[in-house]
TIRO-2110 file (N, C-alpha, C; in Angstrom, 1 decimal):
// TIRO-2110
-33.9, -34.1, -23.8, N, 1, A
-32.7, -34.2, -24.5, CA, 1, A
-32.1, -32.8, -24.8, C, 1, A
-33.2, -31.9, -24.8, N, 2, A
-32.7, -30.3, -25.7, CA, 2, A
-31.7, -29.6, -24.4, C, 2, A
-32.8, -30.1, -23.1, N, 3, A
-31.9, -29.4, -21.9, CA, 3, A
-30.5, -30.4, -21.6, C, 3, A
-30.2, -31.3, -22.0, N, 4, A
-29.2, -31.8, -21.8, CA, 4, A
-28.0, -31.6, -22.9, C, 4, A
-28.6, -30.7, -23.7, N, 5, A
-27.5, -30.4, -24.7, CA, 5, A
-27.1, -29.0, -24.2, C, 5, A
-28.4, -28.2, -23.7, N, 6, A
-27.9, -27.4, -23.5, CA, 6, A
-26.9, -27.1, -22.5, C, 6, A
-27.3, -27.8, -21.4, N, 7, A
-26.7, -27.5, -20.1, CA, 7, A
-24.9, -28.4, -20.7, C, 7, A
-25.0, -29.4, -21.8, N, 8, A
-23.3, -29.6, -21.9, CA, 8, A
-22.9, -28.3, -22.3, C, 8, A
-23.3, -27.5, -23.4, N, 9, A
-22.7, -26.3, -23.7, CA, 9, A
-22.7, -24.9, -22.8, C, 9, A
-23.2, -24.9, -21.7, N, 10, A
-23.3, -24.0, -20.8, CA, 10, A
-22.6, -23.8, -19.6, C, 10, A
-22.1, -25.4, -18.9, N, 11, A
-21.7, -25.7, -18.1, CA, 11, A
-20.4, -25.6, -18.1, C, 11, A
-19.6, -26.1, -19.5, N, 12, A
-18.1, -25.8, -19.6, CA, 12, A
-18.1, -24.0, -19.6, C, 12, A
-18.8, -23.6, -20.2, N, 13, A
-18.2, -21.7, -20.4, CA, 13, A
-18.5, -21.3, -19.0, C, 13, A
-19.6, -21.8, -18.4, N, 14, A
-20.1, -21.4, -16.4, CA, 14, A
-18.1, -21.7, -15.8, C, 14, A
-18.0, -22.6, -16.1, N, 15, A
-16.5, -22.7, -15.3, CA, 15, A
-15.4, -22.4, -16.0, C, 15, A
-15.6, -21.9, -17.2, N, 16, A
-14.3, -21.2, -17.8, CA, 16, A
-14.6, -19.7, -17.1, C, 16, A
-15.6, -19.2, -17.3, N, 17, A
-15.7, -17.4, -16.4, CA, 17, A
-15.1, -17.6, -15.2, C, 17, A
-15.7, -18.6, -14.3, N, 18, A
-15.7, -18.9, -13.0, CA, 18, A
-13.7, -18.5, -12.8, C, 18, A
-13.5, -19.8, -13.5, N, 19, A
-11.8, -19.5, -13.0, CA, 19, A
-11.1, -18.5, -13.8, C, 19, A
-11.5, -18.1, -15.2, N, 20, A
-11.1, -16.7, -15.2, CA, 20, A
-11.3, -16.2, -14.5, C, 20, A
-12.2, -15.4, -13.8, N, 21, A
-12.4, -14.8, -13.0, CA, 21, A
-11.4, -14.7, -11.5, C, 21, A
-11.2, -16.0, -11.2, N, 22, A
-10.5, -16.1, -9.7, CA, 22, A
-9.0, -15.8, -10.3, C, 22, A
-8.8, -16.3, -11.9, N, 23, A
-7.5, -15.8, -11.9, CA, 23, A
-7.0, -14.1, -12.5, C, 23, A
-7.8, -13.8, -12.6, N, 24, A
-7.9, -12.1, -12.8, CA, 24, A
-7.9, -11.6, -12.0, C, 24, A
-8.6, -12.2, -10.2, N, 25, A
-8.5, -11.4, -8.9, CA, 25, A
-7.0, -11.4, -8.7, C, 25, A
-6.2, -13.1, -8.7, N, 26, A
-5.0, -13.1, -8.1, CA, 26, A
-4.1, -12.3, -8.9, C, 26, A
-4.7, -11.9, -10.2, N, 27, A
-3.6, -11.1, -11.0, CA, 27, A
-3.6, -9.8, -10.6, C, 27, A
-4.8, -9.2, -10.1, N, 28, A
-4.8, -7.8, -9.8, CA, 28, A
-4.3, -7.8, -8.4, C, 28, A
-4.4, -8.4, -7.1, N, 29, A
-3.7, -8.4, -6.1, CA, 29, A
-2.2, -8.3, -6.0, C, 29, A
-1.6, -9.2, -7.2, N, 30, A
0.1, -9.1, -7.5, CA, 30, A
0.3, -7.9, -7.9, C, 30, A
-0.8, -7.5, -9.1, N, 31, A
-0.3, -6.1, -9.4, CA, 31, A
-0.7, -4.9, -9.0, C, 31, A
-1.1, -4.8, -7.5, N, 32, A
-1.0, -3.7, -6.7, CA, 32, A
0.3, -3.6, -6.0, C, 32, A
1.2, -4.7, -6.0, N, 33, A
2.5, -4.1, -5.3, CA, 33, A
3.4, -4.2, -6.4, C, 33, A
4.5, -3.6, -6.2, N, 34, A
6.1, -3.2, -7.0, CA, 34, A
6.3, -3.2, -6.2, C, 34, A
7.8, -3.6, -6.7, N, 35, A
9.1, -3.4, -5.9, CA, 35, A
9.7, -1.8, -6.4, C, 35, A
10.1, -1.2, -5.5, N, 36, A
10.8, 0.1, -6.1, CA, 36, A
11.8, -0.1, -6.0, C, 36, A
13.0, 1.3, -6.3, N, 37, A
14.1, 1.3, -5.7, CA, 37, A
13.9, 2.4, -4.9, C, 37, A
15.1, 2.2, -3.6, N, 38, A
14.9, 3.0, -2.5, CA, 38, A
14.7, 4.8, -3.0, C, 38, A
15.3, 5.0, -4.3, N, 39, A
15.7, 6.5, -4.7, CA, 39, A
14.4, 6.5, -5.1, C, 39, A
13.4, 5.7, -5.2, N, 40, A
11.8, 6.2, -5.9, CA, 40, A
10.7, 7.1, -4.4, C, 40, A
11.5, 5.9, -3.5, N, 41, A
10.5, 6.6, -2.2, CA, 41, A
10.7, 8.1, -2.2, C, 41, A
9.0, 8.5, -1.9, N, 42, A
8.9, 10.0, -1.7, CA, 42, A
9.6, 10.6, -0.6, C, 42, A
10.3, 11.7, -0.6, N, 43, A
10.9, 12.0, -0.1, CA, 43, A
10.3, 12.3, 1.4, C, 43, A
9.1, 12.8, 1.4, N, 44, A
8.2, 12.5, 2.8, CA, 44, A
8.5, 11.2, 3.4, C, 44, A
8.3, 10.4, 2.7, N, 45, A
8.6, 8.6, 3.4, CA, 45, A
10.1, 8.3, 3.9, C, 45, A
10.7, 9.2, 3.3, N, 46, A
12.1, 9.3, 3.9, CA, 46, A
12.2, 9.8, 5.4, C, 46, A
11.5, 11.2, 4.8, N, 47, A
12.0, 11.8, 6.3, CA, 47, A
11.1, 11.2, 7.5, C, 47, A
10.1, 10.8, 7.2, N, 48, A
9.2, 10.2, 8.3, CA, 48, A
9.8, 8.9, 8.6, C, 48, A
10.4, 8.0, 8.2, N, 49, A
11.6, 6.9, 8.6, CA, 49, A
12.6, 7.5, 9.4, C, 49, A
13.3, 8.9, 8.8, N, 50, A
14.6, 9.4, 9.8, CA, 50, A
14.3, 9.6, 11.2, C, 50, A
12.8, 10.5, 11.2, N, 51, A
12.6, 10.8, 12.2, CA, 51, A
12.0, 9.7, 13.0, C, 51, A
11.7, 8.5, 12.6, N, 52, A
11.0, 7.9, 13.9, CA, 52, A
11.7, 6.8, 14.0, C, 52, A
12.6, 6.6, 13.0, N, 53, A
13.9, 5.3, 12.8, CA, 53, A
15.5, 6.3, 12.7, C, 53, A
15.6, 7.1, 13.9, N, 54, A
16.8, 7.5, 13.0, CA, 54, A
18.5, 6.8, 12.6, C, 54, A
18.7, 7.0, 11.4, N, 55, A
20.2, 6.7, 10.7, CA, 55, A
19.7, 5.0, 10.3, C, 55, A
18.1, 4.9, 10.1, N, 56, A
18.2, 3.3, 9.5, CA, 56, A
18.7, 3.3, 8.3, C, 56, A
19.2, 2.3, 8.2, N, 57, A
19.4, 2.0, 6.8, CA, 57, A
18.3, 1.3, 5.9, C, 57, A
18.0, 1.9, 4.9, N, 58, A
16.7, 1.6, 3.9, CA, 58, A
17.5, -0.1, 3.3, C, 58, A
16.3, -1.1, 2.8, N, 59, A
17.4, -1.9, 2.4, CA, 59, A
16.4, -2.5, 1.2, C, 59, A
14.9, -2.3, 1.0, N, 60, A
14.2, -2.7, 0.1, CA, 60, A
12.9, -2.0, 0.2, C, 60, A
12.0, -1.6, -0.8, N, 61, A
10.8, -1.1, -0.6, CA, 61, A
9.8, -1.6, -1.6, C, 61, A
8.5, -1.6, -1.6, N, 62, A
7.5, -1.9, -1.9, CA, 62, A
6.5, -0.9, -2.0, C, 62, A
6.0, -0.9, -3.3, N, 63, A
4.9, 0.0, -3.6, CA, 63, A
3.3, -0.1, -3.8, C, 63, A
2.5, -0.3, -2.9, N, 64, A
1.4, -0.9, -3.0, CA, 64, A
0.1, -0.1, -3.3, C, 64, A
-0.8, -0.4, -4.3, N, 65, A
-1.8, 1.0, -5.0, CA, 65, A
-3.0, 0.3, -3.8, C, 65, A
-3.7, 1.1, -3.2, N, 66, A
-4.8, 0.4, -2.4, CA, 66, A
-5.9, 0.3, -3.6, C, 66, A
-7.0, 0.1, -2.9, N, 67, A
-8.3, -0.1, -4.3, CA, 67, A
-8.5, 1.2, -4.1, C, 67, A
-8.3, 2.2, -3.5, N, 68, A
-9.1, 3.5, -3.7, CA, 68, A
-8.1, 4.1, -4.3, C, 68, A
-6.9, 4.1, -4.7, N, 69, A
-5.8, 4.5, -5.8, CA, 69, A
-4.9, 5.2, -4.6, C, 69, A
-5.3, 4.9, -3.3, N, 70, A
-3.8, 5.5, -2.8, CA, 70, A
-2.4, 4.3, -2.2, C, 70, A
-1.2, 5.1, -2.2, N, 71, A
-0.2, 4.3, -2.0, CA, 71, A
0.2, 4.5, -0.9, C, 71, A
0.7, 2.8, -0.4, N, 72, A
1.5, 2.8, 0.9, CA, 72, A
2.2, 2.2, 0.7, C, 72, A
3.4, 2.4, 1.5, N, 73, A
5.0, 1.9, 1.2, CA, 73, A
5.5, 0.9, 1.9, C, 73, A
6.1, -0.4, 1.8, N, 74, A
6.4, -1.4, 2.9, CA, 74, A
8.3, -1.3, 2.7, C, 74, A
8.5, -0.9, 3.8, N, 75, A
10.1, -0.6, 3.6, CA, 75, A
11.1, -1.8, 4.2, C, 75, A
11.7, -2.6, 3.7, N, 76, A
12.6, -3.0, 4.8, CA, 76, A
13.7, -2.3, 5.4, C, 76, A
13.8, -1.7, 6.8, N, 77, A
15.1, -1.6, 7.3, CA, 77, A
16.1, -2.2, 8.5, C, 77, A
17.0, -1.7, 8.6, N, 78, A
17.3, -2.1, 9.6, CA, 78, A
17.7, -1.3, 10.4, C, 78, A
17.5, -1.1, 11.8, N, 79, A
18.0, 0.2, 12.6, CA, 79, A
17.9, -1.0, 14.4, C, 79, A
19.6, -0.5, 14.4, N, 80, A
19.7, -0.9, 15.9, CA, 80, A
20.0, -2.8, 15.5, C, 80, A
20.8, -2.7, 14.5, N, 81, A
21.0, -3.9, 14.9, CA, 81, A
19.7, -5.3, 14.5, C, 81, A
19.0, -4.5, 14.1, N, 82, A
17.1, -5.3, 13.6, CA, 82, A
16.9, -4.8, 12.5, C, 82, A
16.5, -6.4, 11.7, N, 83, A
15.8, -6.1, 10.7, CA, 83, A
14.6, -5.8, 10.5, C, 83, A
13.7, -4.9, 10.4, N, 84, A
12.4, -4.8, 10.2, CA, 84, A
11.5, -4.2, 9.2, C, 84, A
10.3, -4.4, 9.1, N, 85, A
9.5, -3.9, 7.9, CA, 85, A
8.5, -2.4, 8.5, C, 85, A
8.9, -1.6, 8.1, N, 86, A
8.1, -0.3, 8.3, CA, 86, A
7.0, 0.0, 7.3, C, 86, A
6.0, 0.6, 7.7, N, 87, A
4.6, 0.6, 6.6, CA, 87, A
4.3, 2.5, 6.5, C, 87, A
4.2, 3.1, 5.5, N, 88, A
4.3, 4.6, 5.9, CA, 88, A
2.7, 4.6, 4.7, C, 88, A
2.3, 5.7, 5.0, N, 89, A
1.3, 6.1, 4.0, CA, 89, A
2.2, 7.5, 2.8, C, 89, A
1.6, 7.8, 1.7, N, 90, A
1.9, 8.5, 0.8, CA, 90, A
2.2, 9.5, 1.4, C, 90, A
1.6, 10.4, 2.7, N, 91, A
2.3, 11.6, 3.0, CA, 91, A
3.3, 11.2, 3.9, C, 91, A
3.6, 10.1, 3.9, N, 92, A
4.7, 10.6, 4.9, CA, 92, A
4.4, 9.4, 6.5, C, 92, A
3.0, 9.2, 6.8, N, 93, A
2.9, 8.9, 7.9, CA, 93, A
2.6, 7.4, 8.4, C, 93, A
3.3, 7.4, 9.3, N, 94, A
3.8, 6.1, 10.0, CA, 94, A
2.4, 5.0, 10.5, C, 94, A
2.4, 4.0, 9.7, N, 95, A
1.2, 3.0, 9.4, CA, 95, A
1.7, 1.7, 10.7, C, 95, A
3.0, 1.0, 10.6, N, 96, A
3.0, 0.7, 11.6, CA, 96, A
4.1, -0.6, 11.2, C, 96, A
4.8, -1.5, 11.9, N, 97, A
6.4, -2.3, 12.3, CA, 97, A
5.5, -3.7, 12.0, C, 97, A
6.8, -4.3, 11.0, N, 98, A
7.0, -5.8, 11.8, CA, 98, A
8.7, -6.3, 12.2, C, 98, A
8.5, -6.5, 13.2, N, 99, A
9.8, -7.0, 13.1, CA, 99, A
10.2, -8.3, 12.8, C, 99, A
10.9, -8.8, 12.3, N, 100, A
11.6, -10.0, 11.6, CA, 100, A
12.7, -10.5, 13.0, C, 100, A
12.2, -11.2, 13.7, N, 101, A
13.1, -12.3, 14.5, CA, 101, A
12.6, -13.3, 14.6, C, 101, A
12.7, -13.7, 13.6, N, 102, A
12.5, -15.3, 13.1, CA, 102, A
13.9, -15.9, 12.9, C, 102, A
14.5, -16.5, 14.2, N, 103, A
16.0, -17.0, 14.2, CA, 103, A
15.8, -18.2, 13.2, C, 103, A
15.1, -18.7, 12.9, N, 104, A
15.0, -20.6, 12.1, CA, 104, A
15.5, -19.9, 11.1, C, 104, A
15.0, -18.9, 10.2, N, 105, A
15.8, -18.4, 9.1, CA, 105, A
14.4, -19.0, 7.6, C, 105, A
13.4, -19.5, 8.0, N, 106, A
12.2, -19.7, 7.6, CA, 106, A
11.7, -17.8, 6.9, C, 106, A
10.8, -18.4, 6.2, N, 107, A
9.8, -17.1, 5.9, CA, 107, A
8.3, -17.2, 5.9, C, 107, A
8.0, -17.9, 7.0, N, 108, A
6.9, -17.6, 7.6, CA, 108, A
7.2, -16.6, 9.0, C, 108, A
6.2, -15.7, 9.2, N, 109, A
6.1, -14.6, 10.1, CA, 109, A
5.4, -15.1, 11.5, C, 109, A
5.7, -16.7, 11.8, N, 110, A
4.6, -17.0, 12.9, CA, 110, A
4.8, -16.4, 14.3, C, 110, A
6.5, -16.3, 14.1, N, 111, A
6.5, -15.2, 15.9, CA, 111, A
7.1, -14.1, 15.5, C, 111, A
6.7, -13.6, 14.6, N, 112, A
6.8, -12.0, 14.5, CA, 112, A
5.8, -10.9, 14.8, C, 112, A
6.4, -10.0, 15.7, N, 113, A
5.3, -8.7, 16.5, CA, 113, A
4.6, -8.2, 15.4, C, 113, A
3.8, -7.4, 15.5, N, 114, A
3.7, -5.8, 15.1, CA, 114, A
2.9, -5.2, 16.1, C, 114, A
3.7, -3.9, 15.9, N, 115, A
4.0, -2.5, 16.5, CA, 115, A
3.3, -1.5, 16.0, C, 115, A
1.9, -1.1, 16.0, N, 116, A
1.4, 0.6, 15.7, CA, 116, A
1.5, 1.4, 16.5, C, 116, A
2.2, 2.2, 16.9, N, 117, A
2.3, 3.3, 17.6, CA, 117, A
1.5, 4.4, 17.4, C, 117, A
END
C-alpha cells in the first residue's frame, strides 16, 4: 500500500519534469533565431552577399545564436529575378543557397535545391 502511495505522488511530478522539459528544449530552439532588420547585418555579411550576389536586393534576415554562441545569418534575397535564402557565417563567409521555386505558392520546401559552393 506505502509503494502505491508513493509511486501516485511520484509519477505525476516524473511527467510534469518530463514535459517541462521538452517544453524548455522547444523554447530554447525558437529562441536561437530573431528576426533582424536588414541595417543590423554586419557589415561583413553585406559585402560577402555583394560580392557573390551582386546588386541583390536584401529583403529579410534572421539571426541565429548556434549552441557554441556563434551567429549565422539566414538572408532572404532576390538577385536575377529569384527569390532565395542565403546562409553567411559572422565573418562574412558564404555557408550556402536555397532557392525558393516552389510555383504552388505552398511553404513547404519539398522541390527546393540547395547550393554550397
Amino acid at each position: 500500500m506505502r509503494t502505491l502511495k508513493i509511486m501516485l505522488v511520484f509519477l505525476p511530478t516524473l511527467m510534469f519534469i518530463a514535459c517541462n522539459k521538452q517544453a524548455s528544449s522547444k523554447k530554447d530552439k525558437e529562441e536561437n533565431e530573431r528576426e533582424i532588420k536588414i541595417s543590423e547585418l554586419p557589415s561583413v555579411v553585406k559585402n560577402g552577399i555583394e560580392a557573390k550576389f551582386p546588386g541583390a536586393e536584401l529583403k529579410e534576415a534572421d539571426e541565429i545564436t548556434q549552441n557554441d554562441g556563434s551567429l549565422t545569418y539566414d538572408i532572404e534575397i532576390k538577385f536575377n529575378s529569384e527569390e532565395m535564402e542565403v546562409m553567411y557565417d559572422m565573418r562574412g563567409n558564404y555557408l550556402g543557397t536555397e532557392v525558393d521555386d516552389d510555383d504552388a505558392g505552398d511553404d513547404d520546401d519539398a522541390g527546393d535545391e540547395e547550393d554550397e559552393d
